[in-house]
C-alpha positions as CSV (number, residue, x, y, z in Angstrom):
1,X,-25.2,3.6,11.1
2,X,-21.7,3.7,11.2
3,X,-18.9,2.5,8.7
4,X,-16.5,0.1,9.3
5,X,-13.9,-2.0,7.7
6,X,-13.4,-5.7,6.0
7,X,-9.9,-6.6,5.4
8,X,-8.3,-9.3,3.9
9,X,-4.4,-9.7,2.9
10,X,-1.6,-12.1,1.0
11,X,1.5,-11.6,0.1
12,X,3.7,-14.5,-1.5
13,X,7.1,-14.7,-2.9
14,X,6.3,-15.3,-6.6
15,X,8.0,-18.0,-9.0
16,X,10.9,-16.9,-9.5
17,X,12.6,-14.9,-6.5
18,X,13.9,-16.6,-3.5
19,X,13.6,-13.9,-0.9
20,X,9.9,-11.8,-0.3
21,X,10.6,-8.2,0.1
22,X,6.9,-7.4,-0.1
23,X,6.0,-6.7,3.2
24,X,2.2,-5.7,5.0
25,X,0.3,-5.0,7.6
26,X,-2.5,-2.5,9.3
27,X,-4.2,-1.8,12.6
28,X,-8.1,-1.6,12.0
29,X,-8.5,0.2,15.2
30,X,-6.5,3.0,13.9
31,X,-7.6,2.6,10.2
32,X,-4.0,2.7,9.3
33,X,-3.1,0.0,6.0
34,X,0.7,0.0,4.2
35,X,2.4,-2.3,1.9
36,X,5.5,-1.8,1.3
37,X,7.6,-3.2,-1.4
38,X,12.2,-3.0,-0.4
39,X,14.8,-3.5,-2.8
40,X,18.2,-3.9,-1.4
41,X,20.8,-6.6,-1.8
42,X,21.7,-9.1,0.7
43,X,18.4,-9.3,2.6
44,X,18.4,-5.5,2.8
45,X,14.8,-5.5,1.0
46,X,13.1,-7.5,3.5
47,X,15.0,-5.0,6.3
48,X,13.8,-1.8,4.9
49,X,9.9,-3.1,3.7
50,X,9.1,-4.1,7.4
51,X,10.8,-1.3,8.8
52,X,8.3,1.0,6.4
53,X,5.4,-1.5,7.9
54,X,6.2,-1.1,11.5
55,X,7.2,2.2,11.9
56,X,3.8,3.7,9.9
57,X,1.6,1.1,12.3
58,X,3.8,2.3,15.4
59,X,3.2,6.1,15.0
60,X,-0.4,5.4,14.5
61,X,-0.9,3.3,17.7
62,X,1.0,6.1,19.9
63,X,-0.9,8.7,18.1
64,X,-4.2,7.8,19.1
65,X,-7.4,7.4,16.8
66,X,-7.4,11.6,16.2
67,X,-4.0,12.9,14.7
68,X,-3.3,16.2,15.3
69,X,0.6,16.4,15.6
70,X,2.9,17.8,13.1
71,X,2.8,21.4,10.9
72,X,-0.2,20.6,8.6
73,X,0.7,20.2,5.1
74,X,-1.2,23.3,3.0
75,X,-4.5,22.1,1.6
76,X,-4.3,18.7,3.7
77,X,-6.2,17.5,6.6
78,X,-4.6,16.3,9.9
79,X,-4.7,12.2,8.5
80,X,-2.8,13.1,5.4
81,X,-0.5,15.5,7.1
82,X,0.2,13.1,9.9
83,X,0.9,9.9,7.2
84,X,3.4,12.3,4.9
85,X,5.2,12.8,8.7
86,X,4.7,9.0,9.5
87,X,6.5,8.4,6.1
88,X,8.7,10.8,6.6
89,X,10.0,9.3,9.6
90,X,10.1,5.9,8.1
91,X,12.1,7.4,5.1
92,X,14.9,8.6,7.9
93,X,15.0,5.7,10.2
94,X,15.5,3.4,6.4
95,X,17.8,6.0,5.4
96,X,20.2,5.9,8.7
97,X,19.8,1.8,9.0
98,X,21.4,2.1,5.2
99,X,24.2,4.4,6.4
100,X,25.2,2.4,9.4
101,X,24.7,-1.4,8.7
102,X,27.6,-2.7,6.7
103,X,26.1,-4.8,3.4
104,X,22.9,-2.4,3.5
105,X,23.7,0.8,1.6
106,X,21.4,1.7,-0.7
107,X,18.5,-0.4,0.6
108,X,15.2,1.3,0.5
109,X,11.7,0.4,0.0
110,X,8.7,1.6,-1.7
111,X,5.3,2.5,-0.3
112,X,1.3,3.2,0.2
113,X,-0.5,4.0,2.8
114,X,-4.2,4.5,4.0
115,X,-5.9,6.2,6.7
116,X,-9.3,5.7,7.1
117,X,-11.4,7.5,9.4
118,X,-15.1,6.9,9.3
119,X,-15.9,8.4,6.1
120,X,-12.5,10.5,5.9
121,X,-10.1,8.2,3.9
122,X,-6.0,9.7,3.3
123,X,-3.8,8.3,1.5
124,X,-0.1,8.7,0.9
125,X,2.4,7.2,-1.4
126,X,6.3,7.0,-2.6
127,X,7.8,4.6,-5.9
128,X,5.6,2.4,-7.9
129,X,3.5,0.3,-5.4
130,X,-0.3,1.3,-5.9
131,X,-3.9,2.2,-4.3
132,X,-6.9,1.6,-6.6
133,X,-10.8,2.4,-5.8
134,X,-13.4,0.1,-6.6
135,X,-16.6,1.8,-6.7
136,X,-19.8,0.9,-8.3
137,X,-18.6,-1.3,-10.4
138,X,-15.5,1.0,-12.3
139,X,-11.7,1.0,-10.9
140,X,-9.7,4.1,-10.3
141,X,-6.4,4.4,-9.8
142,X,-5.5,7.1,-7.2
143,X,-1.7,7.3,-7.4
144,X,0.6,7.7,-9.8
145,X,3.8,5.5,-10.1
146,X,7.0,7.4,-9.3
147,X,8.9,5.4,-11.7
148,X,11.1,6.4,-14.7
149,X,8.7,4.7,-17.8
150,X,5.7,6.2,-16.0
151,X,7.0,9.2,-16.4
152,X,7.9,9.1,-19.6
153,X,4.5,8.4,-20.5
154,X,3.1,11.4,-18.5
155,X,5.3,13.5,-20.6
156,X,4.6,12.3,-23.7
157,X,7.3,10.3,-24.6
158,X,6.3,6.7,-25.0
159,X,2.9,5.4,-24.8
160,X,1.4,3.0,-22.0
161,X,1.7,-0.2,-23.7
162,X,5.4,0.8,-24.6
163,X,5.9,1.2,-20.9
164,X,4.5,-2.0,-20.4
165,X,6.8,-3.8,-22.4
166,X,9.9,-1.6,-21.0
167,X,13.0,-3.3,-19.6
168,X,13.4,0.2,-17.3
169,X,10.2,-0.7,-15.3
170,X,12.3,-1.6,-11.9
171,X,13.8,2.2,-12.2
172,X,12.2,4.2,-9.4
173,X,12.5,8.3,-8.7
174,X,11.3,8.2,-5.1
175,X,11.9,5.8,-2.5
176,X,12.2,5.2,0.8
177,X,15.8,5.3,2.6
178,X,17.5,6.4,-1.1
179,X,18.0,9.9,0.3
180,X,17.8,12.0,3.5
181,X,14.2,13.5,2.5
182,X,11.3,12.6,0.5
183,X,8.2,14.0,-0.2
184,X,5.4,11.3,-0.4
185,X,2.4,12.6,-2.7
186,X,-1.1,12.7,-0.3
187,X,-4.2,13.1,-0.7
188,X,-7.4,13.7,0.9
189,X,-11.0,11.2,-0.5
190,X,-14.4,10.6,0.6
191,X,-15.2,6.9,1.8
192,X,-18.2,5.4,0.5
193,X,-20.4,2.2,2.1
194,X,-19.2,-0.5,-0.9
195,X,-15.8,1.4,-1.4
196,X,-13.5,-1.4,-1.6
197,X,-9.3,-0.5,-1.9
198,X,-6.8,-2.3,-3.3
199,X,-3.0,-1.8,-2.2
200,X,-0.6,-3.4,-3.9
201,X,2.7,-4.1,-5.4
202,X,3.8,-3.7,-9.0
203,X,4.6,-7.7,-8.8
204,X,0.6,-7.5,-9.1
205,X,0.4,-4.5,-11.8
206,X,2.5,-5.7,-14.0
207,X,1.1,-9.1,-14.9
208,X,-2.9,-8.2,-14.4
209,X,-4.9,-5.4,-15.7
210,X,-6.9,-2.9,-13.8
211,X,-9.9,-4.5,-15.8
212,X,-9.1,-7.8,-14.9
213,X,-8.2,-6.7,-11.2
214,X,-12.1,-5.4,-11.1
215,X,-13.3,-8.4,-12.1
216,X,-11.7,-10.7,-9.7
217,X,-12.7,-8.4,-6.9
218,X,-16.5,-7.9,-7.8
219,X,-16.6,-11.5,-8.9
220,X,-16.9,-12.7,-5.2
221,X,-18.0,-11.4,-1.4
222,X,-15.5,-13.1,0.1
223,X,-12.2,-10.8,0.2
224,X,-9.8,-13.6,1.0
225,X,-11.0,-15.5,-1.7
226,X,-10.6,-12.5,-4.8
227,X,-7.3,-11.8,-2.8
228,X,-5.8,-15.1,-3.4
229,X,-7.6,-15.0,-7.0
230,X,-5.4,-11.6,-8.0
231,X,-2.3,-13.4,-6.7
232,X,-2.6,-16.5,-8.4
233,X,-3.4,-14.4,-11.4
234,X,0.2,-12.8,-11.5
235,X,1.5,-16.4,-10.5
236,X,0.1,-17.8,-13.6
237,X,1.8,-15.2,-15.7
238,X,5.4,-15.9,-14.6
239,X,5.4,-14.2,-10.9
240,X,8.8,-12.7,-11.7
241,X,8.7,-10.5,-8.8
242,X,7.1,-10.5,-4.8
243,X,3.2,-10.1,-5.1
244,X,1.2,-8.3,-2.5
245,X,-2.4,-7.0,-2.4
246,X,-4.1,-5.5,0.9
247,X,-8.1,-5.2,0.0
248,X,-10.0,-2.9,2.6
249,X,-13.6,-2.6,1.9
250,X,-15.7,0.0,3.7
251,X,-18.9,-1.1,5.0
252,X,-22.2,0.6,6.2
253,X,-23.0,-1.6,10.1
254,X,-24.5,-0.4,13.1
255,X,-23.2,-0.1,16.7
256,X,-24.0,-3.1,17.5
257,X,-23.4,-5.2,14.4
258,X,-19.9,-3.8,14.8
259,X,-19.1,-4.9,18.2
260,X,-20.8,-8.3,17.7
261,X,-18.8,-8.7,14.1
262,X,-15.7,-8.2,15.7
263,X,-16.0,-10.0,18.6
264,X,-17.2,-13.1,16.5
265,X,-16.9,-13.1,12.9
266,X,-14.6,-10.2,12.2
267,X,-11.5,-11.3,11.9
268,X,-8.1,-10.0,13.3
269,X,-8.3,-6.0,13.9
270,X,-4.5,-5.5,13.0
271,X,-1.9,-7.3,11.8
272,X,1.9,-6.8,11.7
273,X,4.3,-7.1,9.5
274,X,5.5,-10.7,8.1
């Protein structure tokens, strides 16, 4: 038996911006998955989140299906070392577009990525968007925002539901294209048949719990279905901001159910950005 991948994806601009900066996309074949969340004025959000899209699902595809480019990262394996250099790159590219474009300064974008390679799963991460694990029936979160009231809380200084309630939620410390370099935190996991990930932005998190996130996934097989569910959710409860979620849930098939699922019932393998 092998493991393989259901996806399903939605990203919608909310009820109260006019513009989506969310942006998302992946490449199955690669078991590469980002969302990416800009910020920017004058369209430069929407710029700098499918910049962060393409150029992640671009190094993948000319990578191959085994990364092993770049100086490893200590501790790291060769799919989290090769999506801190993807975002790396990303980070630049943003960065320069910024510098050059009149209207753009500033622009940048925040970001998560996964790599998932049979039962090896990476992922990376930079500002406030977020990965959570669903597994047996309990959520995790795996990253930890790089925002200025998370923070705080880490530190001691305010308490969760204080940040919750914080005006100083949109201030960011890391992001893409704000500076010349940045380090995206990475980590290395073990996939499991029944894993299922969620990737998402904070248009999400902010409006719907990580208890009420579990429920709307587990309440339902269909992954379209408890996407649009988590969406409406936030829509429901103002949608002041973009909302995106990207759920990937790992799966236990053999050969040949895989070949025949994607051939016929599987779905796209990849998608691009929006």
């Amino acid at each position: 038996m092998a493991l393989a991948m259901e996806i399903a994806g939605k990203t919608d601009v909310g009820c109260v911006r006019a513009n989506n900066e969310d942006n998302f996309g992946y490449d199955s074949r690669y078991g590469i998955f980002v969302v990416c969340d800009g910020m920017g004025g004058q369209a430069a959000g929407e710029v700098a989140s499918k910049m962060g899209v393409d150029i992640l699902l671009e190094y993948f595809r000319h990578l191959g299906p085994v990364p092993q480019t770049g100086s490893p990262t200590e501790g790291a394996s060769s799919g989290a070392t090769s999506l801190a250099n993807a975002i790396n790159l990303a980070n630049r590219s943003i960065y320069q577009a910024g510098q050059r474009e009149n209207g753009r300064g500033g622009m940048g974008s925040t970001i998560v990525a996964a790599l998932v390679r049979g039962n090896a799963l990476a992922i990376a991460h930079v500002g406030d968007s977020r990965i959570y694990l669903i597994r047996q029936g309990a959520i995790q979160q795996l990253t930890q925002d790089h925002s200025l009231v998370m923070e705080q809380v880490r530190r001691g200084y305010i308490t969760l539901e204080q940040a919750q309630q914080s005006e100083m939620q949109n201030i960011i410390l890391r992001a893409l294209g704000s500076e010349e370099a940045v380090e995206a935190d990475i980590e290395d996991l073990v996939a499991m048949p029944g894993d299922v990930l969620l990737m998402t932005s904070d248009g999400l998190t902010r409006h719907v719990l990580d208890e009420e996130i579990l429920q709307m996934v587990t309440a339902s097989a269909d992954l379209q279905r408890s996407c649009n569910a988590l969406v409406q959710a936030a829509r429901d409860r103002g949608g002041d901001d973009n909302i995106t979620c990207l759920l990937v849930r790992i799966v236990e098939k053999s050969w040949y159910q895989n070949i025949f699922s994607k051939l016929f019932f599987g779905g796209p393998q990849w998608q691009n950005s929006i």
